[in-house]
C-alpha positions as CSV (number, residue, x, y, z in Angstrom):
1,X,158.2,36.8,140.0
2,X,156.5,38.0,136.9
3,X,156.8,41.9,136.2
4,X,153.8,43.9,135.8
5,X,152.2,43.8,132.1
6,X,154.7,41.0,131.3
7,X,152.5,37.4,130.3
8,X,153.3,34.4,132.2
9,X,154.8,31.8,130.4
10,X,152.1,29.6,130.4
11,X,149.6,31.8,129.3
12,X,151.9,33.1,126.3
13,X,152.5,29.4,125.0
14,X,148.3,29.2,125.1
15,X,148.0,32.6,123.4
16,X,150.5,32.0,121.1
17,X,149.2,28.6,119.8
18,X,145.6,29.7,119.7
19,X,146.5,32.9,117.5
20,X,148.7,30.8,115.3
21,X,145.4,28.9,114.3
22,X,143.8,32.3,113.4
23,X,144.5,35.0,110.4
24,X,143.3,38.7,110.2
25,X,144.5,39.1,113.9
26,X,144.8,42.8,114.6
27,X,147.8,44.4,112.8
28,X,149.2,45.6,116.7
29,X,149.7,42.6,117.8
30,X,153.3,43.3,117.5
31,X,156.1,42.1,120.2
32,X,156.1,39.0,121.9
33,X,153.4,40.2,125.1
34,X,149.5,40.1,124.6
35,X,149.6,41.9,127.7
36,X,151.3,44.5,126.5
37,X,148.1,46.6,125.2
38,X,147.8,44.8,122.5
39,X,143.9,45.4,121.3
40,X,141.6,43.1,122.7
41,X,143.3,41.3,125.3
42,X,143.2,42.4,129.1
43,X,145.4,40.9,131.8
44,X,144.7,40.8,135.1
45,X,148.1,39.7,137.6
46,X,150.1,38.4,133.7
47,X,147.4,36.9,133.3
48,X,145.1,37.0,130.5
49,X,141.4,37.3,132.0
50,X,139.7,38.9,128.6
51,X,139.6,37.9,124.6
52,X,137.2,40.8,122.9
53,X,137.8,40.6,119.5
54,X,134.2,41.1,117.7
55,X,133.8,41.8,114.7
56,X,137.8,42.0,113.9
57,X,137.3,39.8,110.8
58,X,138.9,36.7,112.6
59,X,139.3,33.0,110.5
60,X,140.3,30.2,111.4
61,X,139.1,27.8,114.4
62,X,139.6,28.0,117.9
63,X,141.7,25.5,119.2
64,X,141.5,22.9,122.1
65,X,144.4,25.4,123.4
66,X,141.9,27.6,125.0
67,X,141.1,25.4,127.9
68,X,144.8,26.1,129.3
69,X,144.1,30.4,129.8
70,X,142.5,29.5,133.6
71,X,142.1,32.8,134.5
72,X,139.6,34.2,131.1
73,X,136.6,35.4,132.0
74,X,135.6,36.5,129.1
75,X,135.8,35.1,125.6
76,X,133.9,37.6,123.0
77,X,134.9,36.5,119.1
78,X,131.0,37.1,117.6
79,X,130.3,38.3,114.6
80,X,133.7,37.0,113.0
81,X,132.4,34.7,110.1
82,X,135.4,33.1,108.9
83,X,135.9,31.9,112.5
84,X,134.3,28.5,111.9
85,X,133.7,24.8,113.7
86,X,133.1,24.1,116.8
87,X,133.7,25.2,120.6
88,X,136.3,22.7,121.5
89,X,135.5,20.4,124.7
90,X,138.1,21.6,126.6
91,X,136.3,25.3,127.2
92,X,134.9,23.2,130.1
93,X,138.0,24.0,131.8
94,X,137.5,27.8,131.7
95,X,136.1,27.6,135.5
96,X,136.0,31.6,135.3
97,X,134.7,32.2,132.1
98,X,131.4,34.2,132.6
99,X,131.0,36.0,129.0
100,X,131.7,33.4,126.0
């Protein structure tokens, strides 16, 4: 059993390999749970159902990685310019994603 505000593993391996891709994350993203109010991330059940990081000043790419978070529903990194290439295939796996 997973404790309230405590990431399950599997969505902190995802988290933590997609944000190891990226620089300029937001300087409270401190400790080892993104569902531990760090800014941008919500969690629904330890799980992370929301990425809103617009306009945070974001670079890097966003990895193949993503596909693996199956509970997101939303996925909001506009407006970040250094954030560059493609969306990779495997965002096709997102079956609850309804804000990209």
């Amino acid at each position: 059993m997973v404790a309230e505000g405590e990431t399950t593993d599997g969505d902190l391996t995802t988290f933590l390999s997609l944000i190891n891709t990226w620089e300029n994350t937001p300087p409270n993203w401190v400790g080892s749970d993104p569902c531990d109010d760090w800014v941008g991330i919500k969690c629904k059940n330890s799980h992370i159902t929301s990425i809103t990081l617009s306009s945070t000043g974001l670079a890097g790419q966003l990895s193949g990685d993503i596909g693996s978070l199956s509970e997101l529903e939303t996925l909001d990194l506009s407006y970040n310019k250094d954030l560059t290439g493609p969306l990779p295939e495997s965002i096709k796996e997102l079956k609850k994603l309804a804000t990209l």
